[in-house]
N, C-alpha and C positions, 0 to 999 in steps of 0.2 A: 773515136773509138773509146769504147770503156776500159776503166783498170781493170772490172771486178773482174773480167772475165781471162785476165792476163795471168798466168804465174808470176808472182812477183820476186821470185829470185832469177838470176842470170840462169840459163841455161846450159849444164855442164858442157856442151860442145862448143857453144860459142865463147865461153870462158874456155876451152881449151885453144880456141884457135886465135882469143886476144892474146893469150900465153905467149902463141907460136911466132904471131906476127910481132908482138914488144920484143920478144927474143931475138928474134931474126934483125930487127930495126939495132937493138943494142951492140947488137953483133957487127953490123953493119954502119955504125956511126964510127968504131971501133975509136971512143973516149971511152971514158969513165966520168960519161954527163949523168948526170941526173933520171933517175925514173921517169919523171915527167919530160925530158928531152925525147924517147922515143915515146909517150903516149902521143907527145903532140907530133912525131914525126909518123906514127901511124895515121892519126886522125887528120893531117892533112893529104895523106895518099889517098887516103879513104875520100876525101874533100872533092881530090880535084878529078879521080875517076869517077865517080857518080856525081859530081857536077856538071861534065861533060854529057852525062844521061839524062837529070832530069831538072838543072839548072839550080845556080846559085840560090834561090828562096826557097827549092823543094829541097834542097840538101839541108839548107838551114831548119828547115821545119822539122824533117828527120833525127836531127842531132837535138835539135829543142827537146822534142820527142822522149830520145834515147837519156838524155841529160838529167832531165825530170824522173824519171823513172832510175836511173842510176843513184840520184842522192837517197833514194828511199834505201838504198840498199848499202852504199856509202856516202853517210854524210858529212864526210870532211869534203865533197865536193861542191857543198855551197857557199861557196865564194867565185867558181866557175861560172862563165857564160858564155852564152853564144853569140856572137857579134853580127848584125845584119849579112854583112858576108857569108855566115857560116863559118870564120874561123870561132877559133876556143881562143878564150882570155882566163888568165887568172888560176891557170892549173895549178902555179908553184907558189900562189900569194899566202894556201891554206895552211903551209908547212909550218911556220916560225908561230902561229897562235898554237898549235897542238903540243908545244915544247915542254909547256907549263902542265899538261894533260899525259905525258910521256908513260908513267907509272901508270895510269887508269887503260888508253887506248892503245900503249906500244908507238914506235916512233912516229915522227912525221914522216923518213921517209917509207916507212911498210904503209902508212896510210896514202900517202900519193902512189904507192906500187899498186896499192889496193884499187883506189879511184880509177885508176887508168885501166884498168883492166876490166873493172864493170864498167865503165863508159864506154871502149871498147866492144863488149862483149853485146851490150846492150843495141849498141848500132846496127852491130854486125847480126842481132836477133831482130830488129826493125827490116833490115832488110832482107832476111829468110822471109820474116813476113810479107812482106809488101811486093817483094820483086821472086821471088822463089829461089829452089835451091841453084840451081844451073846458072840464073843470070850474076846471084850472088857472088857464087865462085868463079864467075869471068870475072867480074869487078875486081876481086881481091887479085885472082891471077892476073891481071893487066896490072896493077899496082904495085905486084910483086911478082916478075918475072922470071927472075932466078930462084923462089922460094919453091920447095917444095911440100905441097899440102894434101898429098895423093891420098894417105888414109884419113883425113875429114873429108873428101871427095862423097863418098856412098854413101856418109852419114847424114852430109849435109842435103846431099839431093832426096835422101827415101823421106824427110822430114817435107820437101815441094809436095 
């Protein structure tokens, strides 16, 4: 697939529903961990319910995917990667280099809140694409069972 033909900014609905799902996860760790503690405990709900669909190398290829396409848009996330498995490495290695940049970019952690959210949002547009609106939002509903996501529901689907 070509970039040229991709909007290269996140797309305001799946940045709202990275929003919903980090918040919900934050909520639901109920510490006071880190920003990057709920992106990675999103991005492995996300991991192990669409692994079970389209397997460990197709997951990883998606998040490669998504990742690549995220630094263009945040790139304090290149120090991240994706591990043959499909997990994320290195979410929170970018924070302590951006300390010295504080004044110019705003903190390390708005930039790791930042990061996770296009990384996020970017997947979660990978698989609008690839798998359409309806199997999308089973994925994420199965992931998140007690979450409620009723008004992205119509949004997400009139975009299939």
């Amino acid at each position: 697939m070509n970039d040229a033909g991709l909007n290269m900014t996140t797309p305001p609905k799946m940045r709202d529903l990275a929003h919903r799902l980090l918040a919900y996860e934050a909520v639901e760790g109920k510490t006071s961990e880190l920003e990057e503690a709920a992106t990675l405990r999103v991005y492995e709900k996300l991991r192990q319910s669409l692994g079970e669909f389209v397997g460990a190398t197709g997951f990883q290829s998606l998040a490669f995917r998504a990742l690549t396409q995220a630094k263009s848009e945040a790139p304090g996330l290149w120090a991240v990667q994706i591990a043959a498995d499909g997990s994320l490495q290195g979410l929170g290695e970018f924070e302590p280099q951006l300390v010295e940049f504080e004044p110019q970019l705003g903190s390390g952690k708005d930039q790791a809140s930042e990061g996770g959210v296009v990384l996020i949002a970017r997947l979660l547009g990978l698989l609008l694409i690839f798998l359409g609106g309806t199997l999308t939002l089973r994925l994420v509903q199965s992931a998140w069972p007690g979450a409620a996501f009723d008004d992205c529901n119509s949004e997400i689907r009139r975009k299939a």
